[in-house]
C-alpha atoms as a printed R data frame, in Angstrom:
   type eleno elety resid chain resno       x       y       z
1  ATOM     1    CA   UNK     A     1  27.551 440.648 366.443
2  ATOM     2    CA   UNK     A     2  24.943 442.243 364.242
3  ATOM     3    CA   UNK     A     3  26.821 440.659 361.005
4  ATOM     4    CA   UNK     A     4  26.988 437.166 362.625
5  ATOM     5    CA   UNK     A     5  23.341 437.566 363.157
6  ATOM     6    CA   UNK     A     6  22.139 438.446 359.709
7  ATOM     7    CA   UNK     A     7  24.133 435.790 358.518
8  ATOM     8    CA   UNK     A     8  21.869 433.481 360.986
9  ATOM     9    CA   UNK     A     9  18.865 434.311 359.732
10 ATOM    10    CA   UNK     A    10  19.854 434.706 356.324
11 ATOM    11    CA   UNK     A    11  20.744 431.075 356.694
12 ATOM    12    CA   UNK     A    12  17.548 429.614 358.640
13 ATOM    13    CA   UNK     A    13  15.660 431.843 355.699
14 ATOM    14    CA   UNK     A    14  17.200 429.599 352.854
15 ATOM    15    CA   UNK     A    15  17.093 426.101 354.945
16 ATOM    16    CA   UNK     A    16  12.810 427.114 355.389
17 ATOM    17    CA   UNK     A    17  12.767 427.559 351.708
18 ATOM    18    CA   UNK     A    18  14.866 424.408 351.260
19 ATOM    19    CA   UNK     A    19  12.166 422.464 353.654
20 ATOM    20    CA   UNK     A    20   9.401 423.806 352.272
21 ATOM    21    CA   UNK     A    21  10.351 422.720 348.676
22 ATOM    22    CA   UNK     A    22  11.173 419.423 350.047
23 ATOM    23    CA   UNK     A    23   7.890 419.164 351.439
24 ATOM    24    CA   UNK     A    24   6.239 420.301 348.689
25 ATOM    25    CA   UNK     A    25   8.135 417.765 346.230
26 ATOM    26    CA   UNK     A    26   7.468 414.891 348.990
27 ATOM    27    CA   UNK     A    27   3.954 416.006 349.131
28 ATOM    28    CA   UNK     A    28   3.072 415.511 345.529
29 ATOM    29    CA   UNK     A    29   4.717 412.762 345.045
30 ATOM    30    CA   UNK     A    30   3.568 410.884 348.140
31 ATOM    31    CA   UNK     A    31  -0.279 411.572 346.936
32 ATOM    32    CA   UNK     A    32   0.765 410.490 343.724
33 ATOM    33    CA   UNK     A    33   1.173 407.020 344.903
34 ATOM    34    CA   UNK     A    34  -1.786 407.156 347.229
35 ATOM    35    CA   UNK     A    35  -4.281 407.511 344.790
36 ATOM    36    CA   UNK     A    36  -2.197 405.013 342.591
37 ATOM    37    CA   UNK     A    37  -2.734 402.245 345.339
38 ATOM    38    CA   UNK     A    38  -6.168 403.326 346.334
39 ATOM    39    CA   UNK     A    39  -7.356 402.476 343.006
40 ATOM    40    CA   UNK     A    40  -5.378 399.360 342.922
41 ATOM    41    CA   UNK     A    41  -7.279 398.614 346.515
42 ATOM    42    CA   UNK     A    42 -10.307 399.987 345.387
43 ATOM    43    CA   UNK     A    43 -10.500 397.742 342.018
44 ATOM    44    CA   UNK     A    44  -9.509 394.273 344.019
45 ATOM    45    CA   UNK     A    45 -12.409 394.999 346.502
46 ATOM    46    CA   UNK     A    46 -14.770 395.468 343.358
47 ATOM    47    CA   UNK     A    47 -13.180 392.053 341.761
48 ATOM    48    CA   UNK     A    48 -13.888 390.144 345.238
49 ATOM    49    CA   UNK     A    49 -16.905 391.473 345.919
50 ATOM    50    CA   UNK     A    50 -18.528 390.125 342.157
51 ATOM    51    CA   UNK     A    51 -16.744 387.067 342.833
52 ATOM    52    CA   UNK     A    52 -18.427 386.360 346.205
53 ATOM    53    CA   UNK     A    53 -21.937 387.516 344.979
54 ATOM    54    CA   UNK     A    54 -21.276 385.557 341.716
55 ATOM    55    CA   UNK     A    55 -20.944 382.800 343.312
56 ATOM    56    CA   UNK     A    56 -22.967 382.956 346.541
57 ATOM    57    CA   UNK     A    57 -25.919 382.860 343.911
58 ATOM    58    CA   UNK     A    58 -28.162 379.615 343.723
59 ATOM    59    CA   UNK     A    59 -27.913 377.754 340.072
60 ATOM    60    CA   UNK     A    60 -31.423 378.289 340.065
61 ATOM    61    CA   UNK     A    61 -33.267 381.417 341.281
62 ATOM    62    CA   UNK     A    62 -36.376 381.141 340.388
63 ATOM    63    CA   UNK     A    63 -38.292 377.315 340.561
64 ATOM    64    CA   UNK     A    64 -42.171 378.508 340.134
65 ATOM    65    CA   UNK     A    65 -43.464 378.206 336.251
66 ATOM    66    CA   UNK     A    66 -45.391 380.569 334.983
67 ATOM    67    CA   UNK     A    67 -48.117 380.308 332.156
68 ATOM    68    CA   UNK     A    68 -47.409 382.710 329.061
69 ATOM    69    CA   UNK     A    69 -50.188 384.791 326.856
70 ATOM    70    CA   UNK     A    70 -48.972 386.230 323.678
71 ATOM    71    CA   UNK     A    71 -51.357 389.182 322.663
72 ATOM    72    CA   UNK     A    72 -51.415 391.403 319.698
73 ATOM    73    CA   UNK     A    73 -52.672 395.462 320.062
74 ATOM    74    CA   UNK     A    74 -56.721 394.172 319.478
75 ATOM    75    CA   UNK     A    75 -56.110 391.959 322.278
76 ATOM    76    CA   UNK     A    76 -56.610 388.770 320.120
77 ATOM    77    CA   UNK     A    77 -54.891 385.709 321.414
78 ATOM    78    CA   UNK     A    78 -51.447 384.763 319.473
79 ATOM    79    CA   UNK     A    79 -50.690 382.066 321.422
80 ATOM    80    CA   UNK     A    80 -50.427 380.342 325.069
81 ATOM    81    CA   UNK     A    81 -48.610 378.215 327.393
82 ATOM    82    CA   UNK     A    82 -50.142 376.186 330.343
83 ATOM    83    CA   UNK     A    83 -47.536 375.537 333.074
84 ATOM    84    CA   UNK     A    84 -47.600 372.460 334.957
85 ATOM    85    CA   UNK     A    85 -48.846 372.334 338.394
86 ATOM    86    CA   UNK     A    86 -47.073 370.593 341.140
């Protein structure tokens, strides 16, 4: 009896290591290809997200016209554009 029971625990001894190597293996390769599709995921969520914003821009943003002064450092005037008024 004692012989049949070393043999029984000798043998669930071997099939933990065996599980836990498994594991181990199944473990590293299974966050392998996590982090191999998360960036996939990750970059077509960047790719969609300029696309929408790319195009939910106006053609124009800004309408208004400004008038431009071109100054040197002595503050003398270089040059200057009048906008048009609506």
């Amino acid at each position: 009896m004692y012989r049949g029971l070393s043999f029984y625990i000798q043998s669930q001894l071997e099939l933990t290591v065996l599980l836990k190597e498994y594991w181990l293996m199944w473990k590293s390769t299974y966050q392998h290809r996590l982090k191999q599709n998360l960036k996939k995921i990750l970059r077509l969520t960047l790719i969609v997200f300029i696309a929408w914003y790319a195009f939910a821009l106006p053609k124009h943003l800004f309408n208004t016209t400004y008038s431009h002064v071109v100054l040197d450092k002595n503050d003398s005037l270089l040059g200057a554009h009048i906008a048009k008024d609506e």
